[in-house]
Residue frames relative to the residue before (quaternion, step in Angstrom):
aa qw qx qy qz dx dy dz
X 1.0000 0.0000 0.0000 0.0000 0.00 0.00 0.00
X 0.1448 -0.7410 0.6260 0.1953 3.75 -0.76 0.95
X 0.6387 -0.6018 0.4775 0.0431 3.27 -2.13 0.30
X 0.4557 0.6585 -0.4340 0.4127 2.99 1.72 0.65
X 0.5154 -0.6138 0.5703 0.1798 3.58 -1.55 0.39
X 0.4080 -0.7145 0.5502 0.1428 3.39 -1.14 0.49
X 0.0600 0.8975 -0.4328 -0.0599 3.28 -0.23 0.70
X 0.3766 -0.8401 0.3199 0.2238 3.08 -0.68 1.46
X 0.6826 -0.4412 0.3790 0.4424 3.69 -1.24 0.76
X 0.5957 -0.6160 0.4204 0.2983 2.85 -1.42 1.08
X 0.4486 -0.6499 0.5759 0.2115 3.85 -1.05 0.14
X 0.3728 -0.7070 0.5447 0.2539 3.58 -0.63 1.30
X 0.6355 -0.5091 0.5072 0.2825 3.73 -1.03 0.76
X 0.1328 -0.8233 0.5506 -0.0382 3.06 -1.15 1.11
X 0.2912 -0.7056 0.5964 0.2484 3.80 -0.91 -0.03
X 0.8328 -0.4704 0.1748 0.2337 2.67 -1.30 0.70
X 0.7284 0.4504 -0.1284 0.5001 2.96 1.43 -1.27
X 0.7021 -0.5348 0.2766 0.3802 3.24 1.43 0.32
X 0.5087 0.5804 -0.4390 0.4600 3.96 2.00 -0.41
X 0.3150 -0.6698 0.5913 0.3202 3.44 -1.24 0.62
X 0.3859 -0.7054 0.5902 0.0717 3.86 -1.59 1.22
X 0.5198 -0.6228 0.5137 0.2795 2.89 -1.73 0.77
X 0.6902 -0.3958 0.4118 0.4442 3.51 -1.63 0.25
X 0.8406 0.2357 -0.1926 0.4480 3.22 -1.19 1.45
X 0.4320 0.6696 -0.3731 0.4752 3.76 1.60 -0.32
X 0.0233 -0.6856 0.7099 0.1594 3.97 -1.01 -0.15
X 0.8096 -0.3797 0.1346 0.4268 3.80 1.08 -0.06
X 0.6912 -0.6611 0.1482 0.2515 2.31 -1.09 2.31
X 0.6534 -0.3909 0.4194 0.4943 4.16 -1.67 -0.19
X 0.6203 0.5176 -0.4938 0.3216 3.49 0.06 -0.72
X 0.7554 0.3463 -0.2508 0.4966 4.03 0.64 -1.28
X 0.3824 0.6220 -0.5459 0.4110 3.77 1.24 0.05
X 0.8444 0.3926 -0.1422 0.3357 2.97 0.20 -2.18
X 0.5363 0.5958 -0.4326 0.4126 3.83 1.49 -0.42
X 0.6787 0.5267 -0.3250 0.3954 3.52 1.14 -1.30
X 0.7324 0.4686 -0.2477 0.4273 3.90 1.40 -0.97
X 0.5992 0.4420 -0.5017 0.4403 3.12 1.39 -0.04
X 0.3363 0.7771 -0.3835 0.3688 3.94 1.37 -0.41
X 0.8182 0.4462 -0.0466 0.3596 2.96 0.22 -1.82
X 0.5092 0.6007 -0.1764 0.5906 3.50 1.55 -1.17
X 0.5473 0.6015 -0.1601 0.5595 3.61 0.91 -1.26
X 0.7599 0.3591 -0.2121 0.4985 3.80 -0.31 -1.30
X 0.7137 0.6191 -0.1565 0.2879 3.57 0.97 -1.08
X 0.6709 0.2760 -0.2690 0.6335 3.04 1.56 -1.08
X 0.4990 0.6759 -0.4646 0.2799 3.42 0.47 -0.02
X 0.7095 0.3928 -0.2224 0.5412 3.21 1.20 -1.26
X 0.3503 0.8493 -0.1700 0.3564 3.51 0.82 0.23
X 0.7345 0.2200 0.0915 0.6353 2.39 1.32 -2.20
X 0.6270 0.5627 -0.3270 0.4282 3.14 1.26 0.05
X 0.5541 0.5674 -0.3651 0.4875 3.55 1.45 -0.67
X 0.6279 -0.5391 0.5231 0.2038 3.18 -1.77 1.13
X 0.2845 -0.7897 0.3911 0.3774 3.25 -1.24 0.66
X 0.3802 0.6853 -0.4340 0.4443 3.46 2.02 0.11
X 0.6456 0.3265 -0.4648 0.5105 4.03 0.59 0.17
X 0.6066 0.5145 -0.4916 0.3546 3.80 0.31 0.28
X 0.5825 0.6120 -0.3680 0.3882 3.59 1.13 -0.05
X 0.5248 -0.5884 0.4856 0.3776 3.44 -1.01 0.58
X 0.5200 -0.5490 0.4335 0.4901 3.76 -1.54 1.44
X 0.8768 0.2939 -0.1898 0.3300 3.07 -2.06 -0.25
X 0.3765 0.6508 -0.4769 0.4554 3.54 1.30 0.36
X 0.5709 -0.7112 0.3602 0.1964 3.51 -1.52 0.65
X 0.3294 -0.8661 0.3351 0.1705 3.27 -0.36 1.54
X 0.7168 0.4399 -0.3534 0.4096 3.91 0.46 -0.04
X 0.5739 -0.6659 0.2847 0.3824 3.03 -1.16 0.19
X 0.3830 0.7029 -0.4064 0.4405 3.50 1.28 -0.05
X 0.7817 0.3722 -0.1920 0.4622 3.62 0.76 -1.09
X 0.6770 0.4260 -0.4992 0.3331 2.74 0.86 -0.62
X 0.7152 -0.3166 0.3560 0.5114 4.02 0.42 -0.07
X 0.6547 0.5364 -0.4208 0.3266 4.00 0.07 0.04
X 0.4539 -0.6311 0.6289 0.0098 2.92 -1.28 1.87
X 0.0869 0.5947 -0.7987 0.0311 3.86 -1.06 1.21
X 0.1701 -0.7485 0.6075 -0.2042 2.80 -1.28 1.63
């Protein structure tokens, strides 16, 4: 009986999610497009959350009277 090991075939790369990738891939379109729709996602969110009294320029005029608006 010899003392050598078997060694098992290599295993084709996987993604996370379990899709098998081409040579050179780190992970497949589906978890791209999940991670860009994420990001896109996180973005408008903050967005909608931001004030519109921080979009004015500093030292810029804070009521509405100054700022130019005509109630009529």
């Amino acid at each position: 009986m010899t003392d050598t090991t078997i060694t098992p075939p290599e295993e084709a790369p996987g993604c996370e999610c379990g899709a098998l990738l081409e040579e050179g891939q780190t992970r497949c379109s589906k978890c791209i497009a999940r991670d860009r729709w994420a990001r896109r996602q996180l973005a408008r969110r903050r967005a909608a959350r931001r004030r519109a009294i921080i979009r004015r320029p500093p030292r810029g005029p804070l009521g509405a009277a100054t700022l130019g608006v005509i109630w009529s």
